[in-house]
Structure formats: C-alpha cells, structure tokens
DSSP file (Angstrom, degrees, kcal/mol; ACC not computed):
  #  RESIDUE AA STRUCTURE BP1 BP2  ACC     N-H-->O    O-->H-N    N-H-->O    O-->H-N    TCO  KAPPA ALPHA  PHI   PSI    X-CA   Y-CA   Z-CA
    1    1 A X              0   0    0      0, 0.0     2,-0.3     0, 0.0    92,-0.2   0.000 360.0 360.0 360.0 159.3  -12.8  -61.0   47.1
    2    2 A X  E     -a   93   0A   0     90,-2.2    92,-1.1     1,-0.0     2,-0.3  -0.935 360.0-138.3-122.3 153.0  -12.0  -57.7   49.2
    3    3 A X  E     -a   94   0A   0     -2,-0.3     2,-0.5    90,-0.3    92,-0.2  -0.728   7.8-145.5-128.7 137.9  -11.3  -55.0   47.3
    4    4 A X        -     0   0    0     90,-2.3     2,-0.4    -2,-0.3    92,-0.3  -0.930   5.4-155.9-107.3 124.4   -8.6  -52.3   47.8
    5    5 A X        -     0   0    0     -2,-0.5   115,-0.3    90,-0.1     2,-0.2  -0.771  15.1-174.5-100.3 143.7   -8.9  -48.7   47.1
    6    6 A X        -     0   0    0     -2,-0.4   113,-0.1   113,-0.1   112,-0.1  -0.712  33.5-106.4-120.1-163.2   -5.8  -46.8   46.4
    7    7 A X        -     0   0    0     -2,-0.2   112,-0.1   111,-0.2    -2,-0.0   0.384  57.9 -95.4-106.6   7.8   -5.2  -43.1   45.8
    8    8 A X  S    S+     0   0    0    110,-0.1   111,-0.0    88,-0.1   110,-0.0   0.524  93.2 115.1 118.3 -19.1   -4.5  -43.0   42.3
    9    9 A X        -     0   0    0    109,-0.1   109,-0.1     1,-0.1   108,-0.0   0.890  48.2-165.9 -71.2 -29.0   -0.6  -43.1   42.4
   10   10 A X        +     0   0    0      1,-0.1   108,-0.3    86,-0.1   107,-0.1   0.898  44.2 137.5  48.6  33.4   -0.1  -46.9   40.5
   11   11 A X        +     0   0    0    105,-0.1     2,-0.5   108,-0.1   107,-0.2   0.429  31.8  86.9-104.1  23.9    3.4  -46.5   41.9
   12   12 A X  B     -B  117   0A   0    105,-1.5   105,-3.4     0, 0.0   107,-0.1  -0.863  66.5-157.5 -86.0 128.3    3.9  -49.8   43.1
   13   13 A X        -     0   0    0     -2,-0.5   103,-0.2   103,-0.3    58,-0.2  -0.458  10.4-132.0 -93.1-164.1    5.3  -52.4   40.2
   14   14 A X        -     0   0    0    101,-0.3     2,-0.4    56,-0.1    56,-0.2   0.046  17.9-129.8-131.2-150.7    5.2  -55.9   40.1
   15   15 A X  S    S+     0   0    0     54,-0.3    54,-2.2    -2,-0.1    52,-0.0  -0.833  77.5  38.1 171.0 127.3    8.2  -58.2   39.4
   16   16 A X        +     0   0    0     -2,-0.4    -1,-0.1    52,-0.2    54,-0.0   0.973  60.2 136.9  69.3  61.3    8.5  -61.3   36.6
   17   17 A X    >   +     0   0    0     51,-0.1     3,-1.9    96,-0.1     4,-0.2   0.652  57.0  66.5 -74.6 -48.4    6.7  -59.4   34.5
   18   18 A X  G >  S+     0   0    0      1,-0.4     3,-2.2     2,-0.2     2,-1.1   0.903 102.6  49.7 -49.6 -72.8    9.7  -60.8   31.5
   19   19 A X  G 3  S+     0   0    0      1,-0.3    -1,-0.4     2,-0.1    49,-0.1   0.156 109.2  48.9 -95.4  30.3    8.4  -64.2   31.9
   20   20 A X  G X> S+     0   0    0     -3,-1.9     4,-2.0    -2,-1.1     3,-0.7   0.132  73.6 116.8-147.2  -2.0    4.3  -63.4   31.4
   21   21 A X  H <>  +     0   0    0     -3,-2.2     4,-1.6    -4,-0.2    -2,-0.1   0.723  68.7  57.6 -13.2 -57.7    4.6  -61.2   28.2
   22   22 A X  H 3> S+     0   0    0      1,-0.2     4,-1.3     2,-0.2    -1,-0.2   0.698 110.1  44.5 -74.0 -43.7    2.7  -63.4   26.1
   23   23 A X  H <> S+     0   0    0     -3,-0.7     4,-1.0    43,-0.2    -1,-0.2   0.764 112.0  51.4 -83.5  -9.7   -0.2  -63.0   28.5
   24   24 A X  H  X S+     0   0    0     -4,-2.0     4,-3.4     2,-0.2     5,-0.2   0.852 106.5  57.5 -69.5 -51.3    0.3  -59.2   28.9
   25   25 A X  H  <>S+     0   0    0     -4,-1.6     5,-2.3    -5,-0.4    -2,-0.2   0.947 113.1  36.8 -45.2 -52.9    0.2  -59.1   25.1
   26   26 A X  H  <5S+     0   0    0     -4,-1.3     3,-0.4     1,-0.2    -1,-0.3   0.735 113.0  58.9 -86.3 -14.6   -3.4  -60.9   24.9
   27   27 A X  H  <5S+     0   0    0     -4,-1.0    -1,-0.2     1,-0.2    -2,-0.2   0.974 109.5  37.6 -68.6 -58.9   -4.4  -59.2   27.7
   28   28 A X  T  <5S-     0   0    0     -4,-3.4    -2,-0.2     1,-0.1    -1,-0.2   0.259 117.6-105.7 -97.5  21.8   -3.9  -55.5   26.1
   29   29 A X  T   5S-     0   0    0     -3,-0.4    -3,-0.2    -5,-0.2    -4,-0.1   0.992  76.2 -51.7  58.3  55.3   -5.2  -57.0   22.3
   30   30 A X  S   <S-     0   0    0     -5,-2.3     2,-0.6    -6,-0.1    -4,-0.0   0.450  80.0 -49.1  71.9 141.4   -1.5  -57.0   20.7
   31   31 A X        -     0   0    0     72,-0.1     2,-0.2     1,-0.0    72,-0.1  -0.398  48.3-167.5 -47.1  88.6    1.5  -54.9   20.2
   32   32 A X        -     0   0    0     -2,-0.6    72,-1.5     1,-0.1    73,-0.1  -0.691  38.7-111.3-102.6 164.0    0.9  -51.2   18.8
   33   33 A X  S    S+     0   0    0     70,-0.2    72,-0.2     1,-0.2    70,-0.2   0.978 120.7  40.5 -56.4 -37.0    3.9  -48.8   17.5
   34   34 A X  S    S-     0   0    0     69,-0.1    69,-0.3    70,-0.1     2,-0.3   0.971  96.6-154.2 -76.6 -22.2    2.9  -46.6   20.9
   35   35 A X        -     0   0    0     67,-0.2     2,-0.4    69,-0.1    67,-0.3  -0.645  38.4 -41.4  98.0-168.4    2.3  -49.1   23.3
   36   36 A X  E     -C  101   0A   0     65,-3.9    65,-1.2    -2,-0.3     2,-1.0  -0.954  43.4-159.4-100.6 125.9    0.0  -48.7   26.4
   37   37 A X  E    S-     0   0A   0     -2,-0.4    63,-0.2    63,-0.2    62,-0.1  -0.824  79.0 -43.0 -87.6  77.8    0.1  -45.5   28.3
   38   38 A X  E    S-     0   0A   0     -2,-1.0     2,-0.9     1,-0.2    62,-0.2   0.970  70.1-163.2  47.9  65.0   -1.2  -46.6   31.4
   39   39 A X  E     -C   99   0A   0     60,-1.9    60,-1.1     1,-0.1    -1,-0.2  -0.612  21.6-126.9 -77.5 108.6   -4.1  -48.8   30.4
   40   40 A X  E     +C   98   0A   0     -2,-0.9     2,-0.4    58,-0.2    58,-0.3  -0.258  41.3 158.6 -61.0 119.4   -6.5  -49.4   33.7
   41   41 A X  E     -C   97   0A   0     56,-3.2    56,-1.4    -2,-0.0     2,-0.4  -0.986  45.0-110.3-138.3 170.3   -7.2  -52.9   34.4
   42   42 A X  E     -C   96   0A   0     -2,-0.4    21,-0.8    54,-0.2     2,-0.4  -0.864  35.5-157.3-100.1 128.4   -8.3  -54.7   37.8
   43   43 A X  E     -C   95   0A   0     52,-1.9    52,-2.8    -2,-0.4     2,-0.6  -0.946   3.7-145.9 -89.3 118.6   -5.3  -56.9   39.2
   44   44 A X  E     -C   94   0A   0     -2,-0.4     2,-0.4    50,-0.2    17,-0.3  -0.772   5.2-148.1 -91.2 127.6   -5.9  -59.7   41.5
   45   45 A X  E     -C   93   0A   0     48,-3.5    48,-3.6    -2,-0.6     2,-0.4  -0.609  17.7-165.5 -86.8 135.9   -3.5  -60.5   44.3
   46   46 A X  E     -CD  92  59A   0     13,-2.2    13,-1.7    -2,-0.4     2,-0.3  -0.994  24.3-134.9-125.7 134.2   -3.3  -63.9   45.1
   47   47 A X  E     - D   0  58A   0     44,-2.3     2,-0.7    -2,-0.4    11,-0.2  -0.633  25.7-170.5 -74.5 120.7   -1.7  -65.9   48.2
   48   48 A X  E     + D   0  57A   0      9,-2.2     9,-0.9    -2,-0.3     3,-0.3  -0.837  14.7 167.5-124.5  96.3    0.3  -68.9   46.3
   49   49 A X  S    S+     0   0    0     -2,-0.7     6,-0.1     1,-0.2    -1,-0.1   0.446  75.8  59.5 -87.8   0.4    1.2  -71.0   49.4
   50   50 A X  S    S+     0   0    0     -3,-0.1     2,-0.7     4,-0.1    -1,-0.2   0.382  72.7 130.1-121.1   9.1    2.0  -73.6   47.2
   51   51 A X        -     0   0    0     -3,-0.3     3,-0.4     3,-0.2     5,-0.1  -0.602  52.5-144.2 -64.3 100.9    5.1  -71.5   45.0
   52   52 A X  S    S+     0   0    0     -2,-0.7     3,-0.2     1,-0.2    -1,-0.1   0.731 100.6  43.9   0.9 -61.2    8.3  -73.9   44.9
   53   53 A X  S    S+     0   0    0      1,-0.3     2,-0.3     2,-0.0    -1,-0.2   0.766 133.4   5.9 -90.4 -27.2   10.6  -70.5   45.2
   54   54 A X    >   -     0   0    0     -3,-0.4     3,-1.6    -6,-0.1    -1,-0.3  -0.620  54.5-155.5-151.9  85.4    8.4  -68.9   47.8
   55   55 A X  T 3  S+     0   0    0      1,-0.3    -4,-0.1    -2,-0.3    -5,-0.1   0.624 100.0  43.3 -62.5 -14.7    5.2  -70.0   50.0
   56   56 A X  T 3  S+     0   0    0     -5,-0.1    -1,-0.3    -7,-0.1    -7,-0.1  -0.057  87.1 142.2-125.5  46.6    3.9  -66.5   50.7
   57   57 A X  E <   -D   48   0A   0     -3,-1.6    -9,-2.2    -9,-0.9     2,-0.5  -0.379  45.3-137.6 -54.5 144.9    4.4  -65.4   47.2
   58   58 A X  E     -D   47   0A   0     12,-0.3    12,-2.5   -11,-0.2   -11,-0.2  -0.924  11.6-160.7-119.0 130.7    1.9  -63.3   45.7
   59   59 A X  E     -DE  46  69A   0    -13,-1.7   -13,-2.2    -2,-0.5     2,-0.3  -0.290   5.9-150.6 -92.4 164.3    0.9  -63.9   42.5
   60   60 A X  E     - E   0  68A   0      8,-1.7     7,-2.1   -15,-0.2     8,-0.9  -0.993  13.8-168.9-138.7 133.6   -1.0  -60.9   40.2
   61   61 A X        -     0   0    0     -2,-0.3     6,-0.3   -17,-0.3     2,-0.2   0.058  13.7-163.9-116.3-130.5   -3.5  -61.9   37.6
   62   62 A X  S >  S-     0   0    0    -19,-0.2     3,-2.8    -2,-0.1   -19,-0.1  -0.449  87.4  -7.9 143.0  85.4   -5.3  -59.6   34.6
   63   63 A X  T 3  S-     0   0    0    -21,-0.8     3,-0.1     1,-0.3   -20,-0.1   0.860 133.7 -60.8  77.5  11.5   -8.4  -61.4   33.0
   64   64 A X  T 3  S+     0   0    0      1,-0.3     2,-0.4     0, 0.0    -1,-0.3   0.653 109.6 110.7  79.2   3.1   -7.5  -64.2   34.9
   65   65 A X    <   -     0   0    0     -3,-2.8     2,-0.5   -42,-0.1    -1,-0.3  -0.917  68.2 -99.6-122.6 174.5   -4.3  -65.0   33.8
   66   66 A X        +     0   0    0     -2,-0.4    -5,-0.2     1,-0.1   -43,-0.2  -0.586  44.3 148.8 -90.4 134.7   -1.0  -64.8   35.3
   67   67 A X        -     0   0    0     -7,-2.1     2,-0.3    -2,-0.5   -47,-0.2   0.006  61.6 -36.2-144.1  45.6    1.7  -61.9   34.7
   68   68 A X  E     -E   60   0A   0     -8,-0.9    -8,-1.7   -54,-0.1    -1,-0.4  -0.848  48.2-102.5 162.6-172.9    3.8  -61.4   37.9
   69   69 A X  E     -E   59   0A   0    -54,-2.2     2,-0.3    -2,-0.3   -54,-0.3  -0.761  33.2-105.9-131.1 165.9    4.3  -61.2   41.4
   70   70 A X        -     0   0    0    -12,-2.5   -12,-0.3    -2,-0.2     2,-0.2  -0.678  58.0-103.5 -91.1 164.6    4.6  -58.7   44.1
   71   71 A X     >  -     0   0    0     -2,-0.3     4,-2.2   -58,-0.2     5,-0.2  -0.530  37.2 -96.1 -98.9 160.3    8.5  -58.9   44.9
   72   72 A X  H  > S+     0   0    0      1,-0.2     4,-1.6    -2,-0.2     5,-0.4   0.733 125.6  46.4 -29.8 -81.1    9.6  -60.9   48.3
   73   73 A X  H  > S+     0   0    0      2,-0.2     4,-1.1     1,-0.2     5,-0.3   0.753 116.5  46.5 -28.2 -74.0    9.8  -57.9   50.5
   74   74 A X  H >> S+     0   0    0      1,-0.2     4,-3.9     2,-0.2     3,-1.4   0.950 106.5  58.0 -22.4 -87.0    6.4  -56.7   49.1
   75   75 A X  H 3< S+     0   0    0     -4,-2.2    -2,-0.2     1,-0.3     5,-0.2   0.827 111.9  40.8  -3.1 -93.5    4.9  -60.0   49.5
   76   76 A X  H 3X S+     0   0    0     -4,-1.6     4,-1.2     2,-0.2    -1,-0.3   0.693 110.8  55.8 -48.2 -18.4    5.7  -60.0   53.2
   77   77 A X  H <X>S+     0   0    0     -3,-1.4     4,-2.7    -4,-1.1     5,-0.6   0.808 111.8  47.2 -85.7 -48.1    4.8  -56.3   53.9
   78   78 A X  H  <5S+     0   0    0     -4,-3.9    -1,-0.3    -5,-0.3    -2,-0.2   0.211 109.3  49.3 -79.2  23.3    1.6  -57.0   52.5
   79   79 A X  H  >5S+     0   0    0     -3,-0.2     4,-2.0    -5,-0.2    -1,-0.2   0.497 111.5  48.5 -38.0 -75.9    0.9  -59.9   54.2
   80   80 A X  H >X5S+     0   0    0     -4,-1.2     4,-1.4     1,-0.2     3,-0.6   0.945 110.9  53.7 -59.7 -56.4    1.8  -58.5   57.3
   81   81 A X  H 3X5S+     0   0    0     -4,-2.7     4,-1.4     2,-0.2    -1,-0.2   0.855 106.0  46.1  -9.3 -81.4   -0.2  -55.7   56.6
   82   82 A X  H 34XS+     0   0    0     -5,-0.6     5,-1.8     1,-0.2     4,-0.4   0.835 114.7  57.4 -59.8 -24.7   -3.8  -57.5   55.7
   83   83 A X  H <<5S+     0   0    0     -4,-2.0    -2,-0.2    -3,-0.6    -1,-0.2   0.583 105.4  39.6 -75.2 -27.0   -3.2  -59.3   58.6
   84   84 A X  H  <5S+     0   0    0     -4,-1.4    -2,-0.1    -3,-0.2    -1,-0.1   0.591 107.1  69.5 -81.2 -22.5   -2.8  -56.5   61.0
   85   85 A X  T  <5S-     0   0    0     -4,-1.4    -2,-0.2    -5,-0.2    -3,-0.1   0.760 122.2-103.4 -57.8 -56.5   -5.6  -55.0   59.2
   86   86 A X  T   5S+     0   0    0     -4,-0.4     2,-1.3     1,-0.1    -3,-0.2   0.117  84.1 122.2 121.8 -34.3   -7.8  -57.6   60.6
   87   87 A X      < +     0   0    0     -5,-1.8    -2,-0.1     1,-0.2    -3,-0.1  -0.726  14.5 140.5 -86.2  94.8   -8.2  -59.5   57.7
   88   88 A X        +     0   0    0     -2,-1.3    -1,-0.2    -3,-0.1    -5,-0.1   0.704  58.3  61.4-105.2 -11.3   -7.2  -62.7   58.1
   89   89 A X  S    S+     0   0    0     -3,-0.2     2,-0.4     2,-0.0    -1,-0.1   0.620  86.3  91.0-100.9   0.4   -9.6  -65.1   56.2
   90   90 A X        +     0   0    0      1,-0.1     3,-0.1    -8,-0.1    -3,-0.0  -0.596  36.7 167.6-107.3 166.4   -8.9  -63.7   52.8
   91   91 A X        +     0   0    0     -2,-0.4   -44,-2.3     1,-0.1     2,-0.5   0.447  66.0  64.5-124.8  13.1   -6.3  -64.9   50.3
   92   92 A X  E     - C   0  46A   0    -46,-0.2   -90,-2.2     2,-0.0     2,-0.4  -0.972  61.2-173.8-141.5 126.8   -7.4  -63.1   47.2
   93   93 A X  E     -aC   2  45A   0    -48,-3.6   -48,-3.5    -2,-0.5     2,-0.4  -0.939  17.7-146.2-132.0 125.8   -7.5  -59.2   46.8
   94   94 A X  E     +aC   3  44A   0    -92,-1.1   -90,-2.3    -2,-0.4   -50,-0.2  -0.809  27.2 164.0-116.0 113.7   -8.7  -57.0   44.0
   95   95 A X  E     - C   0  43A   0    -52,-2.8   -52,-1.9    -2,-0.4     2,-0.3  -0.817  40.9-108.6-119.5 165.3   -6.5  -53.3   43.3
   96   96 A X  E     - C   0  42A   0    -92,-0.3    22,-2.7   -54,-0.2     2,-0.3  -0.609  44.2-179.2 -82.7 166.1   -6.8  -51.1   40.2
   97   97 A X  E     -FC 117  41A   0    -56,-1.4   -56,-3.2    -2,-0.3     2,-0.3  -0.919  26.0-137.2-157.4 154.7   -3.5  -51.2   37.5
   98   98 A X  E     - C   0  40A   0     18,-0.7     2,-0.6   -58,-0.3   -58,-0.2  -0.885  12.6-146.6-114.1 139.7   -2.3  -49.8   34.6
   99   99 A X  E     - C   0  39A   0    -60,-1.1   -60,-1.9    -2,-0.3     2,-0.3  -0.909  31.5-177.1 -96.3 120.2   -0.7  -51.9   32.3
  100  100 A X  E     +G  114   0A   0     14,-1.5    14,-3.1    -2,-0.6     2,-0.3  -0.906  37.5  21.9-123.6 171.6    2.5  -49.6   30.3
  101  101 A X  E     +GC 113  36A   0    -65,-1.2   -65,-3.9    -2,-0.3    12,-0.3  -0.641  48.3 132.7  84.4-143.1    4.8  -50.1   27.9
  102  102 A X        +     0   0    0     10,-0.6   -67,-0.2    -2,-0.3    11,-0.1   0.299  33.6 168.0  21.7  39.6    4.8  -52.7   24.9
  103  103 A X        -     0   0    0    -69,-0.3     8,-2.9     9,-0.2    -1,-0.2   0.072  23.9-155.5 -47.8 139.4    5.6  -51.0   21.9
  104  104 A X  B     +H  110   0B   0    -72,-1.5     6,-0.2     6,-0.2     3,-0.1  -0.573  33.9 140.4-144.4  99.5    6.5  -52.2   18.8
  105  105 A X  S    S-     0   0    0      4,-1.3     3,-0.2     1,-0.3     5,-0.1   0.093  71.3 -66.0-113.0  31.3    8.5  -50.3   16.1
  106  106 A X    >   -     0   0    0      1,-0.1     3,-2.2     2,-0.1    -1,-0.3   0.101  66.6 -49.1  94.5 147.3   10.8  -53.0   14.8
  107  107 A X  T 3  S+     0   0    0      1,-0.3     3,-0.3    -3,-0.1    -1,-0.1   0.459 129.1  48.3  -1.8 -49.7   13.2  -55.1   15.4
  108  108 A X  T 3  S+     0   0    0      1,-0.3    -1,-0.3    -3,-0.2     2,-0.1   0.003 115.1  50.7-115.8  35.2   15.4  -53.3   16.8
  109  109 A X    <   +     0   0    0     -3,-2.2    -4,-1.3     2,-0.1    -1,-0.3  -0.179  54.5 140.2 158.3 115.1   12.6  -51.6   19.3
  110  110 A X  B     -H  104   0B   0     -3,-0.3     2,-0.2    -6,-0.2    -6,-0.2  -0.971  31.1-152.0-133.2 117.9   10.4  -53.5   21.2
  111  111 A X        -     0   0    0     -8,-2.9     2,-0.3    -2,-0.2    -2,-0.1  -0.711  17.5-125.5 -93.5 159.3    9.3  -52.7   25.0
  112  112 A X        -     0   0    0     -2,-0.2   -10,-0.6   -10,-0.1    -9,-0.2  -0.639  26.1-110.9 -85.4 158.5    8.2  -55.0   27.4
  113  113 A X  E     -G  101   0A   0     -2,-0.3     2,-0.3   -12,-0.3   -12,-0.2  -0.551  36.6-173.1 -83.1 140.5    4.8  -54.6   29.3
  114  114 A X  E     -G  100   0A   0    -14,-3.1   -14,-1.5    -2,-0.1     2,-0.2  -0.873  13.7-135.5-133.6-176.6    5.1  -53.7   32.8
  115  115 A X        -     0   0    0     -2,-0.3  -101,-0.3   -16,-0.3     2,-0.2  -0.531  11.1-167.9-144.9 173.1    2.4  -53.5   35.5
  116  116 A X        -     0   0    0     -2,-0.2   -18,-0.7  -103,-0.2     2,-0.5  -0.754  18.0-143.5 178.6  95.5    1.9  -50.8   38.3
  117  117 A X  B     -BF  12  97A   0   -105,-3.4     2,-2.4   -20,-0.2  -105,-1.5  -0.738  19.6-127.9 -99.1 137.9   -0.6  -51.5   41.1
  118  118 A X        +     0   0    0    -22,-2.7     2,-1.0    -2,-0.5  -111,-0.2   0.011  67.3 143.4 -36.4  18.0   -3.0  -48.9   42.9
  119  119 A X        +     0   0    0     -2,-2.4  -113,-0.1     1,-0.2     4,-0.1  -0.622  18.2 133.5 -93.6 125.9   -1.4  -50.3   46.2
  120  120 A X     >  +     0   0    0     -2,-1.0     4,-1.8  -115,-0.3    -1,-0.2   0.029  44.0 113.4-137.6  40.7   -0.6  -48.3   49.1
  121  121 A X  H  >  +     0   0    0      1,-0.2     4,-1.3     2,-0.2     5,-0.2   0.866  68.5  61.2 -62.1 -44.9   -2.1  -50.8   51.5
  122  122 A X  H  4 S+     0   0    0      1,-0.2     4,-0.3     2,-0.2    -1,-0.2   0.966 107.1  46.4 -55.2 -52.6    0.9  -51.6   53.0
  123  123 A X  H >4 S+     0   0    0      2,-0.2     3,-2.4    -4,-0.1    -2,-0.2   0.931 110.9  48.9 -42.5 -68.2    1.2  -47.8   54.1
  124  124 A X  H 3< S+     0   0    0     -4,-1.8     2,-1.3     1,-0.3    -3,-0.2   0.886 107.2  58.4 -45.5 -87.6   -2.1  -47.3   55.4
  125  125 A X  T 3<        0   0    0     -4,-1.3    -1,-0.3     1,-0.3    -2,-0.2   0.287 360.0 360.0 -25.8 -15.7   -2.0  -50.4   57.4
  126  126 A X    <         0   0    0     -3,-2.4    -1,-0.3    -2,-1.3    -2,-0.2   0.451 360.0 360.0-105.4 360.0    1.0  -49.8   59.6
C-alpha cells in the first residue's frame, strides 16, 4: 500500500460520514462529554470500482472498517492525480487523519464524528 505524506493541514473532509457513526464510535472507544479533538489515525483510500452509485468511488477505512468516502469531485481529482503521478497499479492508499467531534452531553447534544484527511495530493500532483 503507498503511503502519502501530507503537510500537517488535515483540511480535506470526507463525506457519508452520517451513515458510518457506529463504526467511528468503536473506532474512537465510545462517546465522551468532550468528544475527539483531532484524534490521529491512519486512513486508507480505497478504489471501489464495484460502488452501485459510483465506480471510481473512493471509499476511506479506520481499523479496517468503513466510515466515508472522498466526495465525487475529490474522487476524480485524485484519481486523476495518482495517475498522472505515475502510479497506476495501486488501488489502495494510506494518509494520516484526525477523527473530531462526537460528543455527548445529553439528549439534547450530541455531535457527529467527522474525518479530515492529511491529503494535499491532489495539489502536488498537478
């Protein structure tokens, strides 16, 4: 798996985050009143040629399970990208991330986890 350095920014999100909660949750050992303040974990980008909605989806996994995607646009920039790069034979890529958010201080406030990838591949590539 080829590994991606970034610079440090994590300003990229990830998208359908909403529907992967449950694995964000076990991922980051349960729900505290503060939440995660940018907890570092290694993300792996995955080519999912075989996604219903989208054939050059990229999926992002955490510990091996799934909690997002890179959004369409992304997807395709980064594609285009690894591919211009040179790299054509891999389909799996390893960035740092910070995991934030998922606070829980009752009912009536609760955050969702969101994700933040170390990517600025697409930039450098072009």
């Amino acid at each position: 798996m080829k590994r991606i350095e970034g610079v440090g920014l994590f300003a990229c999100p990830i998208v359908g985050e909403s529907h992967y909660q449950g694995a964000l949750e076990l991922i980051c050992g349960g729900r505290t009143q503060e939440g995660e303040d940018n907890r570092p974990v290694t993300a792996c980008l995955i080519y999912e040629p075989t996604n219903q909605h989208d054939p050059l989806a990229v999926r992002i996994d955490i510990g091996g399970l799934p909690v997002g995607y890179l959004s369409r646009d992304f997807a395709r920039a980064f594609r285009d990208a690894v591919t211009k790069s040179g790299v054509v034979s891999e389909t799996e890529f390893e960035v740092a991330a910070v995991i934030r958010g998922g606070w829980d201080r009752g009912p009536d406030d609760r955050g969702s986890y969101g994700v933040w990838l170390d990517l600025d591949y697409v930039e450098r590539a072009q």
